[in-house]
C-alpha positions, -999 to 999 in steps of 0.1 A, spaced: -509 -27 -12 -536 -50 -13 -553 -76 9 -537 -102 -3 -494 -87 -7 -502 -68 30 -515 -104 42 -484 -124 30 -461 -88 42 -474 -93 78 -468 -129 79 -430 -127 65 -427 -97 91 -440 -118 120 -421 -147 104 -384 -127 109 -391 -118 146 -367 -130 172 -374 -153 196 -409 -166 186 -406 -200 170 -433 -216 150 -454 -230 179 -459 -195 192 -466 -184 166 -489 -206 157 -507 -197 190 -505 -163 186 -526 -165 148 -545 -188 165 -555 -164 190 -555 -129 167 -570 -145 134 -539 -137 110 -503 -126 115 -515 -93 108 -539 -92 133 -511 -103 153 -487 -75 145 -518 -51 153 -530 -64 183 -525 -43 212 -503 -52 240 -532 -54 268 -548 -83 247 -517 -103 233 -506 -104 273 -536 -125 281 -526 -154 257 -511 -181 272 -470 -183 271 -473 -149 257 -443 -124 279 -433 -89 282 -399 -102 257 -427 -113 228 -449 -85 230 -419 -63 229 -400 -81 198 -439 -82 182 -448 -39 185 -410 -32 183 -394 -44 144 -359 -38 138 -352 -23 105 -331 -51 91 -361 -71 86 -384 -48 74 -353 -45 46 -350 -83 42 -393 -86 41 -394 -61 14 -366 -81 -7 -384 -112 -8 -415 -94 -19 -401 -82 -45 -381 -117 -52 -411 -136 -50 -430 -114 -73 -402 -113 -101 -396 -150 -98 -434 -162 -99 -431 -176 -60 -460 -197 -47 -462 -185 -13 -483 -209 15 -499 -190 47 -506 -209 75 -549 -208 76 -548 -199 37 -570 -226 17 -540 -234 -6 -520 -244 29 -514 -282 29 -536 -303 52 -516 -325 61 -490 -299 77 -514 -279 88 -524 -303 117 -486 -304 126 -482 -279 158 -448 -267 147 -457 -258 109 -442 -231 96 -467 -196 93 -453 -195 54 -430 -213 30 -425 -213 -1 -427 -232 -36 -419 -238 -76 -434 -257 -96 -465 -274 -102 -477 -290 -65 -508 -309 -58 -508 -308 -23 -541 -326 -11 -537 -361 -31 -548 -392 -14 -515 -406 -9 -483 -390 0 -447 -409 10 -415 -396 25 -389 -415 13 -356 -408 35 -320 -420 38 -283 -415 39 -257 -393 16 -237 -421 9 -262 -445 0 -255 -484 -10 -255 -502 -43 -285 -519 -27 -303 -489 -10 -301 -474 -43 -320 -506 -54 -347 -510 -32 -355 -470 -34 -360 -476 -70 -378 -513 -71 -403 -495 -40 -409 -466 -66 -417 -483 -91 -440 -508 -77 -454 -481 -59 -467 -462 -94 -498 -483 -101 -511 -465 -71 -499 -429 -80 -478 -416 -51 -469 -386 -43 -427 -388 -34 -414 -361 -6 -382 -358 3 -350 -337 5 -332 -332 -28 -298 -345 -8 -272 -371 -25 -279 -404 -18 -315 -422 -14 -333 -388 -16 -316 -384 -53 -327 -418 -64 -365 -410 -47 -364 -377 -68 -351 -393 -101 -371 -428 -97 -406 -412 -92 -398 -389 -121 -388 -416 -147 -425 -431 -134 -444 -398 -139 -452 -393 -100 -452 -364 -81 -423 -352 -64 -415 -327 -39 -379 -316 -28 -378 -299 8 -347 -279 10 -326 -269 39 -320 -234 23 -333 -204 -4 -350 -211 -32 -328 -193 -53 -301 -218 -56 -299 -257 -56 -279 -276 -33 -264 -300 -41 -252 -284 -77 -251 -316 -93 -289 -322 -84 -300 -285 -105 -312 -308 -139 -329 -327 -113 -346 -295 -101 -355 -285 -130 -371 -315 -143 -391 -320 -109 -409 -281 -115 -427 -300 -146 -443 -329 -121 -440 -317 -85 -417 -297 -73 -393 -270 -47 -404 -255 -14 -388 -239 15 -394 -224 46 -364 -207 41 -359 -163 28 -339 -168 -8 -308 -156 5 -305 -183 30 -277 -202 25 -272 -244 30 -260 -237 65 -262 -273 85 -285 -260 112 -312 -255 86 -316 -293 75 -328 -309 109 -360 -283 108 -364 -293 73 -369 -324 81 -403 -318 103 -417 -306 69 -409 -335 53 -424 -357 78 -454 -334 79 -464 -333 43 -464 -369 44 -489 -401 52 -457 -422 60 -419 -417 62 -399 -448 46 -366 -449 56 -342 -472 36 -307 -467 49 -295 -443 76 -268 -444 100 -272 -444 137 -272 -408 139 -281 -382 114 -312 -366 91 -334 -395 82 -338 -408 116 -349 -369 128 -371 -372 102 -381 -403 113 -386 -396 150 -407 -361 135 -430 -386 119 -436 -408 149 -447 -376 168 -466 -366 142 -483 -401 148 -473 -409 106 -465 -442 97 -427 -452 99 -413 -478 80 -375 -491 77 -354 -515 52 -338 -539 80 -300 -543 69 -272 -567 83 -262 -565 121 -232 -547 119 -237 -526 81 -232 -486 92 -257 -482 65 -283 -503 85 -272 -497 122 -308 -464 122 -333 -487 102 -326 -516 129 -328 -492 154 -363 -479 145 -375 -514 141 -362 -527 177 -376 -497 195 -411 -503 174 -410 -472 159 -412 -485 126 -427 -515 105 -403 -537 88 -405 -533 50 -392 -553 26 -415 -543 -4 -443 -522 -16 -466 -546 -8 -460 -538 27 -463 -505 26 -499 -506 4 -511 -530 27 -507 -515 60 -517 -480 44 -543 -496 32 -538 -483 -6 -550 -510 -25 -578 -499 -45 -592 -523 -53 -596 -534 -16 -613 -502 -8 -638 -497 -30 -654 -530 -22 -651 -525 10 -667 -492 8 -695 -512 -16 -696 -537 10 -709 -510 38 -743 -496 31 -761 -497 61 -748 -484 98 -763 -500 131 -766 -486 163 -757 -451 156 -780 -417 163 -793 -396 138 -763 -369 140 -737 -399 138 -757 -411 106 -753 -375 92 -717 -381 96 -716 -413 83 -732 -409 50 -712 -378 48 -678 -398 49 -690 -425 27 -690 -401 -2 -656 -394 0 -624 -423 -3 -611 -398 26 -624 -362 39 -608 -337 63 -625 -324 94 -623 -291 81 -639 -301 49 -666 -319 72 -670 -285 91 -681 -271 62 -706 -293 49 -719 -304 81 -738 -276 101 -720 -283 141 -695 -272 163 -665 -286 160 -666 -297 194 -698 -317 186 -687 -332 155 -652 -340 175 -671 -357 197 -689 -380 169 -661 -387 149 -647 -406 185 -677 -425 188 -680 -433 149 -646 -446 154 -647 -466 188 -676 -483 167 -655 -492 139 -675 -474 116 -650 -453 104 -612 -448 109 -592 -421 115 -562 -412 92 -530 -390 96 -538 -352 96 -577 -356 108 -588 -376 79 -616 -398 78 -627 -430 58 -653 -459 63 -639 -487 74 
């Protein structure tokens, strides 16, 4: 086996263990380097980590043979169907998910997927969608292509069909998160739709391929969703149900929220009025709103970015910052790390100040652009 199948083998080991959810986990690969290291690691060291008992060390050095059965069954489905796998740490790994403390350690994908594009929308809503949600979703969409948008959501009936189908017909990108394997499609009626979205976009999940659509799977979908994205939209949800997790994932995430406001008393509208009395999200009513507070316009930015050629007022390490940013519409502190010779501490420490001078501002998953 080599580096790379025995790196990915570890990962969907550790991935299978009981009782150690994605935040531990992510603290224990913070800690050990990889999920192999992880699986390696002897017991004296993993017992120093932080939140780290006798039950995880046990389930970590201890693997039951029913998963070592199941790993070795998505290996071989994942070779045989041409699986993109995505490692938490790996360079192909999204950034914007990445940042999100309860990523998942792996997931999976089909199709063609651009993750790191400078714009990226969740469009969410209800199953049984409206004549008029239907609308909006596809008037947003289309308005929305000039800028070339990147549409997330979750392959369900309803406002996440029309997303799907909408940002097809306009040649964007779009990316189904499903609640289950990636060896079936669920809904059935939505498997043309599938296959149409592995041309431009496409299907990822968390999720082994045997996993069925059990109900419990959806709500952790969601934080994926909301995690891939710059912004969450929500057109039409009810007072209870996915879109408004999704939506609440988002706010933690600190994303963008907006909602369609509906009429006082429409079920449809009773979460998206919700959202926008307990300002947790923007009212939209059309693209316009959404390229304007996400500052997507173009236009606007590159002659604002022309407009900004000299910096006041700033040191000699904040002016190697600086001139760093400006060459890029937006960079990643990770990608600053590595052309920039610092600490991350230290540069940490700049970016704040940069920013408290309004010299540059600071996006969704630790990116950067002037201001």
């Amino acid at each position: 086996m080599n580096s790379e199948n025995s790196l990915l083998y570890h990962t969907l080991l550790f991935s299978q263990l009981p009782k150690i959810g994605s935040i531990t986990a992510r603290k224990l690969i913070s800690e050990c380097g990889n999920a192999e290291a992880v699986l390696k690691e002897k017991k004296r060291n993993l017992i120093r980590i932080e939140g780290i008992g006798e039950s995880h060390i046990k389930n970590i050095q201890t693997i039951d043979s029913s998963i070592v059965e199941r790993v070795e069954k998505e290996m071989v489905f994942i070779e045989k169907h041409h699986i993109d796998t995505y490692i938490l740490g790996e360079e192909n790994y999204p950034k914007r998910l990445k940042y999100c403390i309860d990523a998942p350690i792996v997931f999976f994908g089909k199709g063609h997927i651009e993750w790191n594009v400078p714009r990226v929308l969740a469009i969410v809503g209800t199953r049984k969608a409206s004549a008029y949600g239907l609308s909006f979703t596809k008037q947003l969409i289309a308005d929305l292509a000039q800028i070339d948008v990147m549409i997330v959501s979750g392959l369900a009936y309803g406002i996440d069909t029309e997303a799907h189908e909408t940002a097809l017909h306009y040649n964007l990108q779009t990316v189904g998160v499903l609640g289950h394997g990636l060896h079936m499609v669920y809904p059935s009626s939505n498997r043309k739709l599938a296959t149409q979205m592995l041309r431009k976009g496409g299907l990822i999940s968390e999720y082994f391929h045997e996993t069925g659509p059990d109900a419990i799977h959806f709500p952790s979908r969601n934080r994926i969703i909301a995690g891939l994205s710059d912004a969450v939209v929500v057109i039409e949800a009810r007072k209870e149900g996915g879109a408004l997790i999704t939506a609440d994932l988002a706010f933690s995430y600190d994303r963008d929220v907006f909602a369609v406001p509906g009429r006082v008393g429409d079920l449809c509208s009773e979460g998206c009025n919700d959202l926008i009395k307990q300002n947790k999200a923007a009212i939209l009513t059309s693209a316009k709103d959404v390229i304007d507070w996400m500052r997507w316009d173009n236009s606007k930015t590159k002659a604002r970015n022309r407009q900004e050629k000299m910096f006041f007022d700033v040191n000699d390490e904040e002016r190697v910052v600086l001139e760093e940013v400006q060459q890029h519409d937006e960079i990643d502190i990770d990608t600053l790390l590595s052309k920039i010779n610092m600490p991350v501490s230290r540069l940490s420490v700049l970016l704040l100040s940069l920013e408290c001078k309004c010299y540059i501002e600071c996006l969704p998953g630790k990116r950067y652009k002037i201001m």
